[in-house]
Backbone as numpy.savetxt, mean C-alpha at the origin, in Angstrom:
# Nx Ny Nz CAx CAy CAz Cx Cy Cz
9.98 -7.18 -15.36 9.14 -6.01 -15.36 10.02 -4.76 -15.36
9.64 -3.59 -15.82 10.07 -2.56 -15.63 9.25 -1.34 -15.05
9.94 -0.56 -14.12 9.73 0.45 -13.21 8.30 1.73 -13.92
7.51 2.14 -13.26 6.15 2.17 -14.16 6.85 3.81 -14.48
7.97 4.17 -13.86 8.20 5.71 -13.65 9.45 5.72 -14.89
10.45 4.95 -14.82 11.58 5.36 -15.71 12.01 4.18 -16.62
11.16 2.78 -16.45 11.72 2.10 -18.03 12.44 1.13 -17.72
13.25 1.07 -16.42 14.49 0.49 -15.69 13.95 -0.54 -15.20
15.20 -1.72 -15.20 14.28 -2.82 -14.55 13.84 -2.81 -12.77
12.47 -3.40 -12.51 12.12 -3.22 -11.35 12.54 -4.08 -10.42
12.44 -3.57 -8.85 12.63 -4.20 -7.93 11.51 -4.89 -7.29
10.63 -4.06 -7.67 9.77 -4.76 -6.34 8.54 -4.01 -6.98
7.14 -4.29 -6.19 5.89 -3.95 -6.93 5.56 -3.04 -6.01
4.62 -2.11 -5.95 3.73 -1.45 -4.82 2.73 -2.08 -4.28
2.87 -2.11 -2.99 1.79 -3.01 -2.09 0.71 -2.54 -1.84
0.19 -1.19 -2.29 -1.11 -0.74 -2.85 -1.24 -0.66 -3.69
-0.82 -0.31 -5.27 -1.51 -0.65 -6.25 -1.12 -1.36 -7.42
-0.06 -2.28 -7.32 0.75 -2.92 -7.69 1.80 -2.74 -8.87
1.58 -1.31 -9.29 3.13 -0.64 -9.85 4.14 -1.26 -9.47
5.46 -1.35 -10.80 6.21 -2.32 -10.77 7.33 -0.75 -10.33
8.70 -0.88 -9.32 9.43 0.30 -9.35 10.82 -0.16 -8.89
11.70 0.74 -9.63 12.86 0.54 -9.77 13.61 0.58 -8.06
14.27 0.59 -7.71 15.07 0.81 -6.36 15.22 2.41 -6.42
15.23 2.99 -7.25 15.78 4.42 -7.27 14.44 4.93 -6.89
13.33 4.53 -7.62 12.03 5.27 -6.99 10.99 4.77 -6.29
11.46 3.24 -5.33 10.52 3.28 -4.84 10.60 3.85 -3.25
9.55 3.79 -2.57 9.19 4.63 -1.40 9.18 3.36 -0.05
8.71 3.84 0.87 8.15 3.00 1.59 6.71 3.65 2.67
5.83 2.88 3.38 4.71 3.54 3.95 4.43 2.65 4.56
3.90 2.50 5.80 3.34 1.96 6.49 1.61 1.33 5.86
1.58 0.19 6.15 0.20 -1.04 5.40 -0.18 -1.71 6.36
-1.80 -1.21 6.22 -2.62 -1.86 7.49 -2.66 -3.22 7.22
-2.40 -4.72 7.89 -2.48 -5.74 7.26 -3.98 -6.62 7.63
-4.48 -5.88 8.62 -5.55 -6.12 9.47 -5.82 -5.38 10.69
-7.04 -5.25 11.18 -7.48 -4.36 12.23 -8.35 -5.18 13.23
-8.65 -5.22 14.40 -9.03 -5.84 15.27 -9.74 -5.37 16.54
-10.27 -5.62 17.36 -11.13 -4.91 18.69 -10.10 -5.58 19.80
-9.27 -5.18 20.31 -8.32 -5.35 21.82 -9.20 -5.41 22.80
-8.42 -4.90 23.98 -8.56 -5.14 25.21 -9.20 -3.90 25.58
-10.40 -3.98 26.03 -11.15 -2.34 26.47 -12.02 -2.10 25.76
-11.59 -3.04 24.28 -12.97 -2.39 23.22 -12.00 -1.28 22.09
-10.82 -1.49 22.72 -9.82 -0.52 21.93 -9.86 -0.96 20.45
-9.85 -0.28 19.10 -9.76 -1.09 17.86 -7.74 -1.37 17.75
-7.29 -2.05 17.79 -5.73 -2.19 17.44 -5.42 -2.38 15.77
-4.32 -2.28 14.84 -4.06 -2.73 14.22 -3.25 -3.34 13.83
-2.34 -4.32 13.26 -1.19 -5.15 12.31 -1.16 -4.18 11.50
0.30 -3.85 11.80 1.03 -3.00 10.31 2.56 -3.41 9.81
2.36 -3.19 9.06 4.01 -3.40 8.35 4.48 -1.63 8.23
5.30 -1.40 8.54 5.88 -0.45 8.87 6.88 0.46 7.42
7.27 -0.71 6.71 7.98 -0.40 5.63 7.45 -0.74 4.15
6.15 -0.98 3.79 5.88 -1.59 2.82 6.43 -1.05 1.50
6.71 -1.30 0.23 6.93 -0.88 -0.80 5.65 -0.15 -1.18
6.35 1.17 -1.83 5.08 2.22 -2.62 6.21 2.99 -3.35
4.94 3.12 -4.25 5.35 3.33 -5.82 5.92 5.24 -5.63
4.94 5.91 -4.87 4.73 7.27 -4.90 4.15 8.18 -5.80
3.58 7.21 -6.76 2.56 7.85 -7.54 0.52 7.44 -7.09
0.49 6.11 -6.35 -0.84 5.70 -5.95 -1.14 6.82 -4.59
-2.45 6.73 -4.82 -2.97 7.97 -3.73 -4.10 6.37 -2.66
-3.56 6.08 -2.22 -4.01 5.04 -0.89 -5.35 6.36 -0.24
-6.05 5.76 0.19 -7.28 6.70 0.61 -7.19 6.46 1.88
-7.62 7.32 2.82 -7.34 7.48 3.94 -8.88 6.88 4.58
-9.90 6.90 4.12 -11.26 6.38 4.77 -11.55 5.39 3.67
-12.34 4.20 3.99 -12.91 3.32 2.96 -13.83 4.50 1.84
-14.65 3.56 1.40 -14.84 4.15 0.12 -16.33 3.23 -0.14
-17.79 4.12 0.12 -18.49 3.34 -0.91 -18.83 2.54 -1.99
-19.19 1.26 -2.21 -18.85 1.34 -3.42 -20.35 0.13 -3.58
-21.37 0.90 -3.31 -23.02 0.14 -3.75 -22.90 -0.55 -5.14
-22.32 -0.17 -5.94 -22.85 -0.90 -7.59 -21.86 -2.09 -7.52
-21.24 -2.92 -6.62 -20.95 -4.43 -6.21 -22.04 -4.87 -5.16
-22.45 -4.13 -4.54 -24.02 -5.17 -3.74 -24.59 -6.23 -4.02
C-alpha cells in the first residue's frame, strides 16, 4: 500500500478510518476500545493511548444518528 498523503510506501493504516500512512505522516491519538459502568455507577473506559491516525480523518467526538439503518 501506499501512504494516502504522499505516494510512499505505508506503514501502518489509521485505526479510525483506515487510511494507509507513511511513518513520516502518521500521527498518533488515543482509541476508545470499549466503555463500561465501574464501581459507583462510574462509566470507565479501555483506551489505547497511541493508536495510529492518519491526520486527515475527523473522528467525531459524540455518536452520530444514523435512523436510515433501523
Amino acid at each position: 500500500m501506499e501512504c494516502w498523503k504522499c505516494d510512499k510506501p505505508a506503514k501502518g493504516v489509521c485505526r479510525f478510518c483506515g487510511r494507509a500512512v507513511c511513518q513520516e505522516h502518521a500521527s498518533k491519538m488515543p482509541f476508545i476500545l470499549t466503555i463500561y459502568v465501574g464501581e459507583n455507577q462510574i462509566p470507565k473506559a479501555v483506551v489505547v493511548s497511541d493508536a495510529l491516525y492518519c491526520g486527515s480523518c475527523k473522528p467525531q467526538p459524540e455518536p452520530i444518528e444514523m435512523p436510515e439503518i433501523y
